[in-house]
Z-matrix of the N, CA and C atoms (Angstrom, degrees):
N
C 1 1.456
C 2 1.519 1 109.37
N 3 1.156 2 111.52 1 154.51
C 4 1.620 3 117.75 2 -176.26
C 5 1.700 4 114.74 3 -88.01
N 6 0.832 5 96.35 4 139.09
C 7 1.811 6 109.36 5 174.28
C 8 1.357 7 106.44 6 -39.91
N 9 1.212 8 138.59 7 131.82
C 10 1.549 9 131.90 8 -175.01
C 11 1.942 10 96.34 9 -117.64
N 12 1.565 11 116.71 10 120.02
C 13 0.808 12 115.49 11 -153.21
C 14 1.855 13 92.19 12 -123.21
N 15 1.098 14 113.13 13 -179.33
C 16 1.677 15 112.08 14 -170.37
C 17 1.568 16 93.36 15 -155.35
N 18 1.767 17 104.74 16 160.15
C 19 1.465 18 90.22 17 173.30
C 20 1.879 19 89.34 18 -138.72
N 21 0.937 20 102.68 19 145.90
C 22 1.921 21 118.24 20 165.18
C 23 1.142 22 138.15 21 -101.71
N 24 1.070 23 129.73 22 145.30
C 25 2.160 24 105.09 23 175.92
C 26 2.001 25 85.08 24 -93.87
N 27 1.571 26 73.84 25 152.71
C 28 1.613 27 77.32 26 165.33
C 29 1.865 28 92.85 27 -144.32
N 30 1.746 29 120.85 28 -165.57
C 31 1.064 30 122.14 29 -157.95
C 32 1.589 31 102.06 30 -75.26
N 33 1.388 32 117.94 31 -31.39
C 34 0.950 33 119.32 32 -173.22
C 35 1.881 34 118.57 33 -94.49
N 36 1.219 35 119.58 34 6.22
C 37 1.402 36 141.88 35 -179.11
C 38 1.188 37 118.33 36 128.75
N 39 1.394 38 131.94 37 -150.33
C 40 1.299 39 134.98 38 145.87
C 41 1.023 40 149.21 39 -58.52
N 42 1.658 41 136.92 40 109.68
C 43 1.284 42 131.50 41 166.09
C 44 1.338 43 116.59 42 -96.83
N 45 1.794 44 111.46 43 151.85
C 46 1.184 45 126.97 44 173.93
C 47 1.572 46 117.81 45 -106.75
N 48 1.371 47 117.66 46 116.33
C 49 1.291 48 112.98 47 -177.63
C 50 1.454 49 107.44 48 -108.04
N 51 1.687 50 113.82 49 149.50
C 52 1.291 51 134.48 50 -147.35
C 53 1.890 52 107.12 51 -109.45
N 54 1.567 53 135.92 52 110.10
C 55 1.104 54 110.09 53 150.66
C 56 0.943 55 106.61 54 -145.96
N 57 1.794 56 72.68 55 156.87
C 58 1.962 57 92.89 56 -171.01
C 59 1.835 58 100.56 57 -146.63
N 60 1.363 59 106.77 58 118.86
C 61 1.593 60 115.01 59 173.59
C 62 1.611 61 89.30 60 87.37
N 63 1.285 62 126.34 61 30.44
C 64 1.738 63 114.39 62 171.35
C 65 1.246 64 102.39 63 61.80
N 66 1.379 65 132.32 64 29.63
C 67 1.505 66 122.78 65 150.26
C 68 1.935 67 101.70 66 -123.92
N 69 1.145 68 119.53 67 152.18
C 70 1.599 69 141.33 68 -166.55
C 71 1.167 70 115.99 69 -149.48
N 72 1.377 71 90.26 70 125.64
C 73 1.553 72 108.01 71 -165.48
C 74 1.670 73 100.26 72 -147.42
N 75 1.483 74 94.03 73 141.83
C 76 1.292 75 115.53 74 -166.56
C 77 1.899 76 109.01 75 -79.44
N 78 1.028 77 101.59 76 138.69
C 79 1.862 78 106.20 77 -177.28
C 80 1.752 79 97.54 78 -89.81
N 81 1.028 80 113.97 79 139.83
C 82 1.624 81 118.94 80 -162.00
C 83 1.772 82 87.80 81 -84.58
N 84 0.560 83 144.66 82 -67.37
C 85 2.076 84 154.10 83 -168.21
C 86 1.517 85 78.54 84 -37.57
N 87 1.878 86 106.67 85 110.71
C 88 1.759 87 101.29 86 126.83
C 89 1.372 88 147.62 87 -91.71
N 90 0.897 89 153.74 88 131.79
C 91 1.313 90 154.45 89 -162.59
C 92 1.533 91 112.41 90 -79.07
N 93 1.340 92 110.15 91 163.82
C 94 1.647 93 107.60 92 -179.69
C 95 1.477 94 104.88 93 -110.10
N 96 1.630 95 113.32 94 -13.85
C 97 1.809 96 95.73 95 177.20
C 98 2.301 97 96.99 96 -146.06
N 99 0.878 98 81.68 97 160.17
C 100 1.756 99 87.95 98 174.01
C 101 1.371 100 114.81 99 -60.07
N 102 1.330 101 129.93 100 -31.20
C 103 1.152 102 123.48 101 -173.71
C 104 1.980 103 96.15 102 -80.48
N 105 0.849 104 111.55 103 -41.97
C 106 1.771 105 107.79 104 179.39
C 107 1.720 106 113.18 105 -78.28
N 108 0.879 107 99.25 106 2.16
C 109 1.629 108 109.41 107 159.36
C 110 1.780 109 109.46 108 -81.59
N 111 1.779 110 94.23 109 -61.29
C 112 1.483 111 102.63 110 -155.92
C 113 2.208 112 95.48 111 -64.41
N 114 1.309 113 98.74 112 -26.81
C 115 1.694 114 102.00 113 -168.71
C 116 1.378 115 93.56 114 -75.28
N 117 1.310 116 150.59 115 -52.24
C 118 0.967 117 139.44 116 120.86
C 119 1.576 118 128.13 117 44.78
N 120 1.393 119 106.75 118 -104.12
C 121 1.445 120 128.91 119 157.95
C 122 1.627 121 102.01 120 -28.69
N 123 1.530 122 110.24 121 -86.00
C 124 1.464 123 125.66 122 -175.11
C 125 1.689 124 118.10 123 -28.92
N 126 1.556 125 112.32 124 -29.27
C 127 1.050 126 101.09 125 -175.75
C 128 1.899 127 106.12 126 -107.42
N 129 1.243 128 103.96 127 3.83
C 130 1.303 129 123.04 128 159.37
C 131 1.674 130 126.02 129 -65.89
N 132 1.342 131 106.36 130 -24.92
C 133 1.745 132 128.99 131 -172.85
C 134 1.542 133 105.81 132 76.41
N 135 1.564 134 120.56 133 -7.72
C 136 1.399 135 108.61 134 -174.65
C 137 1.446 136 101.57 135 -87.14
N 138 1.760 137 110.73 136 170.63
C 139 1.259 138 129.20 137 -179.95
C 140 1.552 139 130.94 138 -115.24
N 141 1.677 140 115.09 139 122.85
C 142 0.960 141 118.90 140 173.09
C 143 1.284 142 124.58 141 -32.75
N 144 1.563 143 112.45 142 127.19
C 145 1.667 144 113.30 143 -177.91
C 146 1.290 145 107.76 144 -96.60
N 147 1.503 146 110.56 145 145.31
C 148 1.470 147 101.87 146 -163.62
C 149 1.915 148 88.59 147 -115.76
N 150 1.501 149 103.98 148 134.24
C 151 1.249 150 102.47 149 -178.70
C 152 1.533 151 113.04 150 -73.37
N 153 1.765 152 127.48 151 146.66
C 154 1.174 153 122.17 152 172.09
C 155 1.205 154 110.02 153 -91.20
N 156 1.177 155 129.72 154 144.79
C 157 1.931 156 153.22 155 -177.96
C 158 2.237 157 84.14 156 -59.73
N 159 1.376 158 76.37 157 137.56
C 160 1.709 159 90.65 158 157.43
C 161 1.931 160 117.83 159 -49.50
N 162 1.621 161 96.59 160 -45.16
C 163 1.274 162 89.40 161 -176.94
C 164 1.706 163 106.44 162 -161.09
N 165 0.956 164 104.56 163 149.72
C 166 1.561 165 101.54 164 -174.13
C 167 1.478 166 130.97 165 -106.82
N 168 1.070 167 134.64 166 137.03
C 169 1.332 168 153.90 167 152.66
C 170 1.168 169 107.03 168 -32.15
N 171 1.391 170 128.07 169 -52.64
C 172 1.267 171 106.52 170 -163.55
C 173 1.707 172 122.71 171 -82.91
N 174 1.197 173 104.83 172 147.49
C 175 1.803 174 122.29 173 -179.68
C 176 1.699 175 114.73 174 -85.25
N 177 1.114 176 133.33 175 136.12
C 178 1.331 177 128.43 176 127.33
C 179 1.534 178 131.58 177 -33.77
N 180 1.155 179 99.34 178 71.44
C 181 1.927 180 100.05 179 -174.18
C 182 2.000 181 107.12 180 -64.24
N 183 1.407 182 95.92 181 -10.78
C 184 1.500 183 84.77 182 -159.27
C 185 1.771 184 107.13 183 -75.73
N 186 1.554 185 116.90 184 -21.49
C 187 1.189 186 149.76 185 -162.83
C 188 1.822 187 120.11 186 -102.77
N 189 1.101 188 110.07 187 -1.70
C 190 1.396 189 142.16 188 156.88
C 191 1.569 190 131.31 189 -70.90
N 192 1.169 191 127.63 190 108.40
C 193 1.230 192 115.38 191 -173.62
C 194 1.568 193 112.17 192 -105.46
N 195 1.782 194 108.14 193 138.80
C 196 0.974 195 108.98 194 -161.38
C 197 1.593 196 128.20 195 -86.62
């Protein structure tokens, strides 16, 4: 599985943080815009982590009776 990596603004630009095996660790290089973060990553082979919502909207429609 691929490294699932994240990116943040911080004061000084962007950081990209690194995990792999449930430990995360921060990549020392900040970036000056999001897209050179995310190109970044890409040429790293790891994958953008996509954050999950606290809670979701979506329903089981299939399990619903009509």
């Amino acid at each position: 599985m691929k490294p699932q990596a994240s990116i943040e603004q911080s004061q000084s630009g962007f950081v990209v943080s690194k995990e792999t095996d449930g430990q995360t660790e921060q990549v020392e290089t900040s970036f000056e815009s999001y897209q050179a973060a995310l190109d970044y990553i890409l040429e790293q082979g790891w994958q953008l982590k996509r954050e999950r919502p606290d809670s979701s909207l979506h329903v089981e429609t299939r399990f619903l009776k009509p």
